[in-house]
C-alpha positions as CSV (number, residue, x, y, z in Angstrom):
1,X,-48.9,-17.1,-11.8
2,X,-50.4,-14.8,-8.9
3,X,-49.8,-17.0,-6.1
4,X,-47.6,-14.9,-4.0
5,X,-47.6,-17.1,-1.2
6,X,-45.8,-19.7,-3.5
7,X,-42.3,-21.3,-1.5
8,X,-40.1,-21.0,-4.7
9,X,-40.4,-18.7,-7.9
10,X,-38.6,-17.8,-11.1
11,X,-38.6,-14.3,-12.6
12,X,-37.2,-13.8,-16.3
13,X,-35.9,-10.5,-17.7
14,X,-35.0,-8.9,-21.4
15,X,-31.8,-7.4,-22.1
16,X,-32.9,-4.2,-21.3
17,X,-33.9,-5.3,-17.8
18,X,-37.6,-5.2,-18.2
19,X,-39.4,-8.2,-16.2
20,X,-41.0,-10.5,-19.5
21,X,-41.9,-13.5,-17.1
22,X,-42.7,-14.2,-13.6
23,X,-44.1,-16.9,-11.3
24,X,-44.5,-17.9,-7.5
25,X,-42.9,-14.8,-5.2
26,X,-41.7,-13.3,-8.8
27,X,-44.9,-11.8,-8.9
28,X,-44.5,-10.2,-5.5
29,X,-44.7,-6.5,-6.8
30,X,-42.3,-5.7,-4.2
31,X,-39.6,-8.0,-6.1
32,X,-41.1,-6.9,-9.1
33,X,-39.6,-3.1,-8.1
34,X,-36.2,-4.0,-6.8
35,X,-35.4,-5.7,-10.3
36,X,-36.8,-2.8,-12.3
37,X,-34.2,-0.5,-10.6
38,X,-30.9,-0.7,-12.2
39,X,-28.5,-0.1,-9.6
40,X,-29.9,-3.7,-7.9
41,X,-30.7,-5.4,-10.8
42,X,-26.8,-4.4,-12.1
43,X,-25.2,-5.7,-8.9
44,X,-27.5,-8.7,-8.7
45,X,-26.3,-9.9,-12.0
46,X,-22.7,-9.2,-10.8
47,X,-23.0,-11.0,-7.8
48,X,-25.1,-14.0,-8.9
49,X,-26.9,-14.9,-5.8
50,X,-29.0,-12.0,-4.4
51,X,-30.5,-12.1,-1.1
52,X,-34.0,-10.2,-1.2
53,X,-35.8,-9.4,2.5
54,X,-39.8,-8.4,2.5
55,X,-41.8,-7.4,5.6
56,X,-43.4,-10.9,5.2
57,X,-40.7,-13.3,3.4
58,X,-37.0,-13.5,2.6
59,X,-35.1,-15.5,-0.1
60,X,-32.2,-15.9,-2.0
61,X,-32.2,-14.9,-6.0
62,X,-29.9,-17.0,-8.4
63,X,-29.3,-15.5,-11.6
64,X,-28.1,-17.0,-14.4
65,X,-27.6,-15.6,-17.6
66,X,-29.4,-17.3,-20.9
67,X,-28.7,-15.2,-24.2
68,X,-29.5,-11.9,-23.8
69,X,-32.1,-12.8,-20.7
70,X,-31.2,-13.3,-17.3
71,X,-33.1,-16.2,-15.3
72,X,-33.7,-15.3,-11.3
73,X,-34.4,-18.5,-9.9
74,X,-36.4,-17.7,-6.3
75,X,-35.7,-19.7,-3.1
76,X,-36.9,-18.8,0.3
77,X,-37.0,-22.1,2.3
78,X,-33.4,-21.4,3.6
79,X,-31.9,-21.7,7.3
80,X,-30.8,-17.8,8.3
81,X,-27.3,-19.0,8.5
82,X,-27.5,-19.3,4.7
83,X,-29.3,-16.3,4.2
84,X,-27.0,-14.0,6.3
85,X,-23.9,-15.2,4.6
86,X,-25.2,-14.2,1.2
87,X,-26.4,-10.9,2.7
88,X,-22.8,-10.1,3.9
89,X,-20.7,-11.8,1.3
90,X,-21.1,-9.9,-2.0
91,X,-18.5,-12.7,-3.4
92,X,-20.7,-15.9,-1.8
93,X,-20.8,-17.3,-5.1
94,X,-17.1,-17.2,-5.7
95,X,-16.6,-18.9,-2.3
96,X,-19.2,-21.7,-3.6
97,X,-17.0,-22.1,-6.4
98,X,-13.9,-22.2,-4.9
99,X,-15.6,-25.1,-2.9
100,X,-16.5,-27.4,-6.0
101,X,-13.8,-26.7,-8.0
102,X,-11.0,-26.6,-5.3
103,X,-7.8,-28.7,-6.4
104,X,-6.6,-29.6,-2.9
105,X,-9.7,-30.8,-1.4
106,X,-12.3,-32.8,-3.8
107,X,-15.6,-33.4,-3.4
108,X,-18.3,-35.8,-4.1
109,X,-21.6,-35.8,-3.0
110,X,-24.0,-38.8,-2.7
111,X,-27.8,-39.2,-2.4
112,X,-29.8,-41.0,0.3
113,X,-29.4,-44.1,-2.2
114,X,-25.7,-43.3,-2.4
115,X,-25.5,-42.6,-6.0
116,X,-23.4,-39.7,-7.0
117,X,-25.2,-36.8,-7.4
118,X,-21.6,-34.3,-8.2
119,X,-18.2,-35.1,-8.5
120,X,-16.1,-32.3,-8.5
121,X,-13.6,-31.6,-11.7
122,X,-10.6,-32.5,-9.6
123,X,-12.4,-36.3,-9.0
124,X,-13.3,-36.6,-12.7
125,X,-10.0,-36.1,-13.8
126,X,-8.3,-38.4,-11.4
127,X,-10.8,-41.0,-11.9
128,X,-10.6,-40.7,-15.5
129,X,-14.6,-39.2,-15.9
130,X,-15.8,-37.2,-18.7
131,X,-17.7,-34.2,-17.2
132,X,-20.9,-35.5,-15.7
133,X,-20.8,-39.5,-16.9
134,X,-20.4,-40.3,-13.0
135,X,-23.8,-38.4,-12.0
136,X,-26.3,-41.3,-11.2
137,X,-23.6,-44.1,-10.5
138,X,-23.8,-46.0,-7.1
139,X,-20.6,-44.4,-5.6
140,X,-18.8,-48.1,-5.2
141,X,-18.9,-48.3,-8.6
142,X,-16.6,-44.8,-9.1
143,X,-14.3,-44.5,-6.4
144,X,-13.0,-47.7,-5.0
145,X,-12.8,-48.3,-1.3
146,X,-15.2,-45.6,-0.5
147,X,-17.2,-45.7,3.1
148,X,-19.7,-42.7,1.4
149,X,-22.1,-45.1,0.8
150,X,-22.0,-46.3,4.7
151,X,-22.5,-42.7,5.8
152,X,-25.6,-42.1,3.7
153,X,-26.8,-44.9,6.1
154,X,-25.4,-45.0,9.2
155,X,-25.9,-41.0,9.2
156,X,-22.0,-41.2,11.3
157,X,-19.6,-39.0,10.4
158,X,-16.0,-40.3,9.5
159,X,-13.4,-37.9,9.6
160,X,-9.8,-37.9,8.9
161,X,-9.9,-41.5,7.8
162,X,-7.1,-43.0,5.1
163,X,-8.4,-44.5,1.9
164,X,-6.2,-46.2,-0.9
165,X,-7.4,-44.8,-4.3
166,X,-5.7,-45.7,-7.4
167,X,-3.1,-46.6,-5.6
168,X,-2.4,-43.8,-3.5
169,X,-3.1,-43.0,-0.5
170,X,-4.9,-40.5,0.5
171,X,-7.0,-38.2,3.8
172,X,-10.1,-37.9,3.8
173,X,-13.4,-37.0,5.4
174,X,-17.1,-37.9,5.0
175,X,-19.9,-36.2,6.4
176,X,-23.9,-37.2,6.1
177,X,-26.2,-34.8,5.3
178,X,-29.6,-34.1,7.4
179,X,-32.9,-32.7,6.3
180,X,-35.7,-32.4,8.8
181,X,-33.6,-35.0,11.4
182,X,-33.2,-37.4,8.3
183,X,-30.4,-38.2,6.2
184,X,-30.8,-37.0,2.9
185,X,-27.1,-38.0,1.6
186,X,-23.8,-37.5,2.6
187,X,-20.7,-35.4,1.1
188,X,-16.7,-37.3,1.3
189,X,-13.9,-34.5,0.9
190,X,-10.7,-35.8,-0.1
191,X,-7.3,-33.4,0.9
192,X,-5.3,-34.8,-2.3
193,X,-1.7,-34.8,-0.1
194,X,-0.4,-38.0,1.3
195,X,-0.8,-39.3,4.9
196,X,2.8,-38.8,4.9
197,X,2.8,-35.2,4.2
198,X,-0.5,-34.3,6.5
199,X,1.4,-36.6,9.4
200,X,4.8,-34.1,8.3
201,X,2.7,-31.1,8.4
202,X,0.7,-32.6,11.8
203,X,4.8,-33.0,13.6
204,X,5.5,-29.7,12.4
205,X,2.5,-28.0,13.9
206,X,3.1,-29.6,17.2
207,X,6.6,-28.8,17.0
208,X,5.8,-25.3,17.0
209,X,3.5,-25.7,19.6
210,X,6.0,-27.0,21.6
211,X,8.6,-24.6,20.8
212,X,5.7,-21.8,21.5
213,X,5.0,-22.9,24.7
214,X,8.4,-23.1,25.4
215,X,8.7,-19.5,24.3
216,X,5.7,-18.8,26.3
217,X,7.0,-20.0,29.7
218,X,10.6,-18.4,29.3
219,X,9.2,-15.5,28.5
220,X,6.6,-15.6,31.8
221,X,10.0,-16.5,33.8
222,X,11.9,-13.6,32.2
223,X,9.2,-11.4,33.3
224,X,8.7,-12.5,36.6
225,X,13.1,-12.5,37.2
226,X,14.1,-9.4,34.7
227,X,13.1,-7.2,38.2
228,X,14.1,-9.3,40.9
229,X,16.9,-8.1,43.7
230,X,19.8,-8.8,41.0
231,X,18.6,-5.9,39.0
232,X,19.6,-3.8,41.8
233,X,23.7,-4.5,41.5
234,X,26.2,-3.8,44.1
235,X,27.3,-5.2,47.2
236,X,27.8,-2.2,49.0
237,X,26.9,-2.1,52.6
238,X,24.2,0.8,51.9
239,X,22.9,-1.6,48.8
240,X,22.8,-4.5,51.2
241,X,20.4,-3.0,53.9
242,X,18.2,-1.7,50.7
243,X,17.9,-5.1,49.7
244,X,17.2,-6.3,52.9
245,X,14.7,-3.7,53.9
246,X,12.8,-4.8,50.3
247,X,12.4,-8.3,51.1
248,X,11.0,-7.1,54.4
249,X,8.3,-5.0,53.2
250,X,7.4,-6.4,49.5
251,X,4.8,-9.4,51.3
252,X,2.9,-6.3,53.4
253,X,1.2,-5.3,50.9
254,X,1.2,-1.8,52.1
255,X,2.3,1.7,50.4
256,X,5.7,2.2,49.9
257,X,7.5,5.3,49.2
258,X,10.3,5.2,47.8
259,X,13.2,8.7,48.0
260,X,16.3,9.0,46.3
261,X,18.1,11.2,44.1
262,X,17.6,11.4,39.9
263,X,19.0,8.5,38.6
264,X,19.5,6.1,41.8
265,X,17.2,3.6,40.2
266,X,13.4,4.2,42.3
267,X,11.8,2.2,40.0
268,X,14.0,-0.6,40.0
269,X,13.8,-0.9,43.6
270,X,9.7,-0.6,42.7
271,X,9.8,-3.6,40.1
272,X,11.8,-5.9,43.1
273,X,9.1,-4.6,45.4
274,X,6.2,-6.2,43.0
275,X,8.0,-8.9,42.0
276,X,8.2,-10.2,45.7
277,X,4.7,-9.1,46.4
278,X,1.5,-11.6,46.3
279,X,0.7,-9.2,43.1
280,X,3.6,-10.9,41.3
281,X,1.6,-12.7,39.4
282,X,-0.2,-9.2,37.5
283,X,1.8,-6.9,35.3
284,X,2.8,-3.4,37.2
285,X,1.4,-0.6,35.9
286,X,3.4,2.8,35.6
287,X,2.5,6.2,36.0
288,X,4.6,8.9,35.6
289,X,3.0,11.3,37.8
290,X,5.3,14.3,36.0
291,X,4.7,13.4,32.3
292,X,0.4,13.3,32.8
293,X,-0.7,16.8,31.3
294,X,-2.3,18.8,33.8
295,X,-5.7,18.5,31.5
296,X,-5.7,15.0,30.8
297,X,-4.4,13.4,34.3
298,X,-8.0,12.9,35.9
299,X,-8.6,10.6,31.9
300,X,-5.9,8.9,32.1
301,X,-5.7,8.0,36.2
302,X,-9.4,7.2,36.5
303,X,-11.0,6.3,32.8
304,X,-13.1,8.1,31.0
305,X,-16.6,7.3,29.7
306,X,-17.8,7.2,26.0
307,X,-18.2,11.1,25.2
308,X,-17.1,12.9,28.1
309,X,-15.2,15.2,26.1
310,X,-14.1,15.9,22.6
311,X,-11.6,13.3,21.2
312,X,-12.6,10.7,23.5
313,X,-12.5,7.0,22.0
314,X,-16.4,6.2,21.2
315,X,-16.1,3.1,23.6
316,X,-14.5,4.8,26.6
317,X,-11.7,4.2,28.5
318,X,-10.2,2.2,31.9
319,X,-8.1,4.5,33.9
320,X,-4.3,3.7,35.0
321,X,-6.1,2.8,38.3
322,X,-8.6,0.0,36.9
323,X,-5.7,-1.5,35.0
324,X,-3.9,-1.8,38.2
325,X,-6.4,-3.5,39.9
326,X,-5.1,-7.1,41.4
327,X,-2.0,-5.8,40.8
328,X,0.8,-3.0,41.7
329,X,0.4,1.0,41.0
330,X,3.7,2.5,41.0
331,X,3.7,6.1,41.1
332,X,6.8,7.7,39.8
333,X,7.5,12.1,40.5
334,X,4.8,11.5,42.9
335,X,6.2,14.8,43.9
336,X,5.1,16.6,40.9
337,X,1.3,15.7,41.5
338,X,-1.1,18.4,41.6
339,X,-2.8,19.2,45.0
340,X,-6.5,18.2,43.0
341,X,-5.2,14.9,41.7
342,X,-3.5,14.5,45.5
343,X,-7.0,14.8,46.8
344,X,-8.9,12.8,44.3
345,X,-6.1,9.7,44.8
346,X,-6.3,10.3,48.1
347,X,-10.1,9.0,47.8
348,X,-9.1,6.3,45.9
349,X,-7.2,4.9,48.7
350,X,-9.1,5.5,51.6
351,X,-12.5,4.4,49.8
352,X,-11.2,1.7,47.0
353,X,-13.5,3.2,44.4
354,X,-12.6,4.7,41.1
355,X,-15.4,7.0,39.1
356,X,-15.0,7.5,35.4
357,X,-14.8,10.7,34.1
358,X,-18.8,11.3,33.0
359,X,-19.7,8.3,34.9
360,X,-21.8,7.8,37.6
361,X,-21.0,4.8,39.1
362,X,-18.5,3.6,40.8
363,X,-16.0,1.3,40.4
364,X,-14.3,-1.3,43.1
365,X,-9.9,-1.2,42.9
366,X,-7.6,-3.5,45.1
367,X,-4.4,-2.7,44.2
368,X,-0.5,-1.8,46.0
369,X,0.4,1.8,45.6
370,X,4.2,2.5,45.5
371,X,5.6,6.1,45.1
372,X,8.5,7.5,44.1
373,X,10.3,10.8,44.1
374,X,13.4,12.4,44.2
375,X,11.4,15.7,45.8
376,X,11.8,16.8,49.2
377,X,8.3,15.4,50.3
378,X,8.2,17.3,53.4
379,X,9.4,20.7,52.6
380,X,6.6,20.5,49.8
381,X,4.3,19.6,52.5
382,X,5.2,22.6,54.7
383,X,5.1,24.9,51.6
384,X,1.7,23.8,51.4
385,X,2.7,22.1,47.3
386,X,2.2,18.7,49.4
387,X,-1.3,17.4,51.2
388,X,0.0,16.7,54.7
389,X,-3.0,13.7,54.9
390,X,-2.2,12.1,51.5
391,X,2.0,11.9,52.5
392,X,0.6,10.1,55.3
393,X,-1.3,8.1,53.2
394,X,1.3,6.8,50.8
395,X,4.3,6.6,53.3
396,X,3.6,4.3,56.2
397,X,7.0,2.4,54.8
398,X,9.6,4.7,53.1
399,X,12.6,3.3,51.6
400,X,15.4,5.6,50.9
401,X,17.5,4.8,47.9
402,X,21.1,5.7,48.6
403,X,23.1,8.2,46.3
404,X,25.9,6.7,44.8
405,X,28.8,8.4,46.2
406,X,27.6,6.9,49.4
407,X,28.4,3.5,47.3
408,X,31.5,3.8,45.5
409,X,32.3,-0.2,46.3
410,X,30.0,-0.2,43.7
411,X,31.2,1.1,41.0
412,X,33.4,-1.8,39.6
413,X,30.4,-3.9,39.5
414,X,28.5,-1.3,37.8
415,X,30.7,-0.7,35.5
416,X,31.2,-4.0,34.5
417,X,27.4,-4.7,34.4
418,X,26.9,-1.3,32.3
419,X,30.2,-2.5,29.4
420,X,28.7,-6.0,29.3
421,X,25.1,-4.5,28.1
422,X,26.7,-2.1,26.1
423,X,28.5,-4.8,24.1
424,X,25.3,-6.9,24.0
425,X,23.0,-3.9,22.7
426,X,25.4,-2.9,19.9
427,X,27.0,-6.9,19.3
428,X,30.5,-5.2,19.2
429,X,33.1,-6.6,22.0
430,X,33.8,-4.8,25.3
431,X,37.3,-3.3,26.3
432,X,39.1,-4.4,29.6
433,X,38.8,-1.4,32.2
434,X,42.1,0.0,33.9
435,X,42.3,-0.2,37.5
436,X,43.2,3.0,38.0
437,X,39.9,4.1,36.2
438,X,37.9,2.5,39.3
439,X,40.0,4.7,41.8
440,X,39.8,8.1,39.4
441,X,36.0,7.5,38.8
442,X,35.6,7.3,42.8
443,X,36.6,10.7,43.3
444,X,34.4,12.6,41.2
445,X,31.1,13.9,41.8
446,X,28.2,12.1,40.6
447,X,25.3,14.9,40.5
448,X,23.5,12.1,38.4
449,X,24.1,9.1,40.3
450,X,23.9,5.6,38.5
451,X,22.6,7.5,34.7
452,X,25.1,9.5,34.9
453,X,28.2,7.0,35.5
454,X,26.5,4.9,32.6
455,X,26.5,7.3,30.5
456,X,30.4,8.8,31.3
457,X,30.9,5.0,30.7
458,X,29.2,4.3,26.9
459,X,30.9,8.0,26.0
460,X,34.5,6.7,26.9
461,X,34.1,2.8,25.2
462,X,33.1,5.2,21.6
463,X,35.6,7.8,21.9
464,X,38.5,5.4,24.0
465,X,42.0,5.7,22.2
466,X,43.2,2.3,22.6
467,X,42.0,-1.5,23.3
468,X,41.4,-0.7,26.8
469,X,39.6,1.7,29.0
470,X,41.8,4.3,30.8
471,X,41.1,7.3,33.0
472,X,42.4,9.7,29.7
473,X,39.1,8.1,28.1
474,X,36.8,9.2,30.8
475,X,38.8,12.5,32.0
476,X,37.8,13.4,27.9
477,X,34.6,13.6,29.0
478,X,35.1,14.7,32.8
479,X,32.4,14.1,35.1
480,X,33.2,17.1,37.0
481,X,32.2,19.2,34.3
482,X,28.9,18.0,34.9
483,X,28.5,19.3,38.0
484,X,27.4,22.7,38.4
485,X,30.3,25.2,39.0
486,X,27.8,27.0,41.2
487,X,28.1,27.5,45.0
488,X,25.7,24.7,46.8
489,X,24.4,27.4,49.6
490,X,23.8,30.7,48.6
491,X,26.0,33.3,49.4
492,X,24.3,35.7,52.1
493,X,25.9,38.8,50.7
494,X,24.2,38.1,47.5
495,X,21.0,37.9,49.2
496,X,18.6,41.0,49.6
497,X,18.0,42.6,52.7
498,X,14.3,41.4,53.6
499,X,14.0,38.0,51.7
500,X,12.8,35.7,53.2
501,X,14.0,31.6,52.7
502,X,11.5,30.8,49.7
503,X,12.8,33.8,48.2
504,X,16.2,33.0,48.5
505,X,15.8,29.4,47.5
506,X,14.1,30.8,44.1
507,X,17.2,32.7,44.0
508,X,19.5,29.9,43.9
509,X,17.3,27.4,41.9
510,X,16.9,29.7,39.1
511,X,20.9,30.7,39.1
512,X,21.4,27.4,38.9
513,X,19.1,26.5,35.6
514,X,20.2,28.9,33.9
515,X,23.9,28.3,34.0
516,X,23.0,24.8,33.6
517,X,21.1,25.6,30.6
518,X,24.4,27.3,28.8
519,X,26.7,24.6,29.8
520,X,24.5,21.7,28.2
521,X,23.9,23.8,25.6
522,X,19.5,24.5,26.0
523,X,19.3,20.6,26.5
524,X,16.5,20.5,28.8
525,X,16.5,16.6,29.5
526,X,20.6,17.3,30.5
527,X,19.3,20.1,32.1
528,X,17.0,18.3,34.5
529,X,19.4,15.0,34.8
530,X,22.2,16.9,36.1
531,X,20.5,18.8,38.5
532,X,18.6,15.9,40.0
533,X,15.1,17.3,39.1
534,X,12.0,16.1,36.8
535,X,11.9,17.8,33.2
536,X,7.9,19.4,34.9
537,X,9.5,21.0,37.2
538,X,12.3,22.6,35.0
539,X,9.5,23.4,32.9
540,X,7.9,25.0,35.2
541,X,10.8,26.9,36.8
542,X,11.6,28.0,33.2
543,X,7.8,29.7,32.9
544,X,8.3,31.8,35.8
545,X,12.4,32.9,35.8
């Protein structure tokens, strides 16, 4: 009753939870104190199987309730796979349950003699068993047509086989059982469907597979074509040497830089760039070098390690530029970089390594840099807001996206383009365009370029008067209107005697926000649309006027 070194052991309680009998490791004083407390004894008896770890031994407690006793039945020559599972599952012995008494997939089990030693309620019933007259049976003479009885022999699994029973047909599986490398019996689980409705339910998954993968690869197509040189529409002459000049450069693997003004579409000319590149097969990663906060560009540009500063994820982080390796960086408002960051890219490039924020090792990066900005690159650079050597670095190609009053051929094409996604995005169907609206549209400015004409279009198709498009629908909303009614070159009379050129372009730039601010109304994304510049830099501007 004192052998603590016993394998098994049984430990008996009173109702009020004091230990009245003990044998084997229920005499192990340690045990002995864990039942005693009430909290574990209280969620032992809820949980039914208790795992119990010593500095010496470990086991697994069943307790079963007899009267007003409970009965801990001690085991503790278990594999750790068993043992873990009933540390972490609270509800093991609901799962166990759910096993033997599940009514879609019966079980019997079968000695190394191949009598059954438990058929499962489900079996009983079918078979037409009282509960437990089938325990001790050889298991031919219970279920007919069985194979169990091979198993328990052979020690080979069978699995997925069909067996008539009863005169139904029905899947099942039977798997041998091994104790110290011999077989010790052998357990035959029945899924109580047809072979009809498992072979229905078999076509239907690979139907899905097959209409996943198809998904899949039109999908991989879609992303590889939805930026390809037909994004860029027009046939132009200036859109035709763009085009060109992209398929020259996009195998080179080189920076590219690419200018034009708000709204000329850089970063579709970016996306064709990548998708001709040998990177084409790697998603491009975007920055927006304008919408990084000043305080949380170096994070987000080079990754950050776990608890560099407060608020950082526990695990760390992989920068923009560690995403981007194998693949394309494209740098949007590369013109609204600070000098700092300038420098620190600039190192990124030259050297190909990337260090953390808190780190202190360094990382290896392969990856295409395209920039893009709508910024006068080298008037920044000679008013020292530009590092000469890291324009150098990111412009050995520069492609120059043309405005589009230097494409007016265009703009049927556009529109059309622009109505047909309209329709599609809202399922409603598109109005036939006028053709004097092509000429009237060709003679206004078009501050905003290509954003600008789509949205003059999607405000005449909502507010149009008729079945068609006419120039009374867009003159409603006239594009002239949002142009700045502003001299374009300041006035020298207005200027002070003694400013200089900075000064006077201050001037001007801040006459112009402001008036731009009253017409749209203190719309700041307007605002910076209209007058071709990023919503930092207005910001910016609007912190110092």
């Amino acid at each position: 009753m004192k052998d603590v070194n016993s394998t098994a052991g049984v430990v008996v309680t009173d109702a009020e939870g004091r230990i009245v009998y003990a044998a084997g490791r229920g005499t192990d004083a340690r045990l002995g104190a864990l039942v005693e407390d009430k909290a574990w004894r209280t969620e032992a008896f809820h949980r039914r199987i208790m795992p119990v770890a010593t500095s010496d031994w470990k086991a697994i407690v069943t307790w079963v309730r007899v009267n007003e006793q409970h009965v801990g039945i001690i085991v503790d020559e278990i594999p750790d796979t068993v043992f873990e599972f009933t540390a972490a599952v609270d509800f093991a012995w609901d799962i166990i349950h759910h096993i033997l008494t599940d009514p879609f997939d019966a079980m019997t089990v079968v000695d190394a003699d191949a009598r059954v030693a438990f058929l499962s309620p489900v079996h009983e019933n079918f078979f037409g068993f009282s509960t437990g007259a089938a325990i001790g049976r050889p298991v031919g003479s219970v279920i007919e047509n069985t194979r169990l009885d091979r198993v328990a022999k052979t020690g080979k699994a069978e699995i997925g086989d069909v067996q008539r029973m009863r005169g139904q047909d029905r899947v099942v599986s039977r798997i041998p059982i091994f104790r110290d490398g011999s077989v010790v019996g052998a357990i035959g689980r029945v899924m109580f469907k047809s072979p009809e409705q498992v072979q229905a339910l078999n076509s239907r998954v690979n139907s899905l597979e097959k209409e996943l993968e198809f998904y899949r690869r039109e999908a991989d197509v879609l992303r590889r074509e939805a930026f390809d040189l037909d994004t860029i529409v027009g046939k132009s002459e200036a859109i035709r040497r763009l085009k060109e000049d992209i398929v020259r450069v996009a195998p080179l693997d080189i920076p590219v830089l690419i200018l034009g003004e708000s709204g000329t579409g850089k970063e579709l000319v970016a996306h064709a760039i990548h998708r001709l590149s040998s990177r084409q097969t790697e998603k491009m990663v975007i920055v927006n070098s304008a919408a990084l906060p000043s305080s949380l560009v170096e994070s987000e540009l080079f990754g950050y390690e776990p608890g560099s500063f407060t608020g950082a994820d526990r695990k760390g982080r992989r920068g923009k530029f560690e995403h981007a390796n194998g693949s394309s960086l494209f740098l949007d408002e590369i013109g609204d970089m600070q000098l700092d960051v300038q420098a620190k890219l600039l190192r990124v490039l030259q050297d190909g390594l990337v260090q953390r924020v808190g780190g202190d090792t360094y990382r290896e990066v392969d990856f295409r840099l395209i920039a893009a900005t709508n910024r006068d690159l080298q008037n920044l650079v000679s008013n020292e807001r530009f590092r000469l050597d890291f324009y150098y670095r990111i412009s050995p190609i520069v492609l120059n996206v043309p405005p589009l009053h230097e494409r007016l051929d265009d703009i049927p094409i556009l529109l059309h383009k622009f109505l047909s996604e309209f329709g599609s995005r809202h399922q409603m169907a598109v109005p036939e365009i006028d053709e004097e609206v092509y000429s009237y549209l060709a003679e206004q400015q078009w501050p905003g370029n290509i954003r600008q004409l789509r949205h003059a279009m999607e405000r005449a198709v909502i507010f149009r008067a008729g079945d068609r498009l006419r120039v009374a629908d867009f003159r409603r909303f006239d594009p002239a209107e949002a142009t700045p009614n502003v001299p374009l070159e300041p006035k020298i009379g207005d200027m002070e005697k003694g400013s200089n050129l900075q000064n006077a372009i201050a001037r001007v730039e801040d006459h112009l926000i402001r008036e731009a601010l009253v017409r749209c109304k203190g719309n700041k994304k307007r605002v910076a649309e209209e007058l071709g510049i990023s919503r930092s830099y207005l910001y910016k501007k609007l912190g110092v006027s």
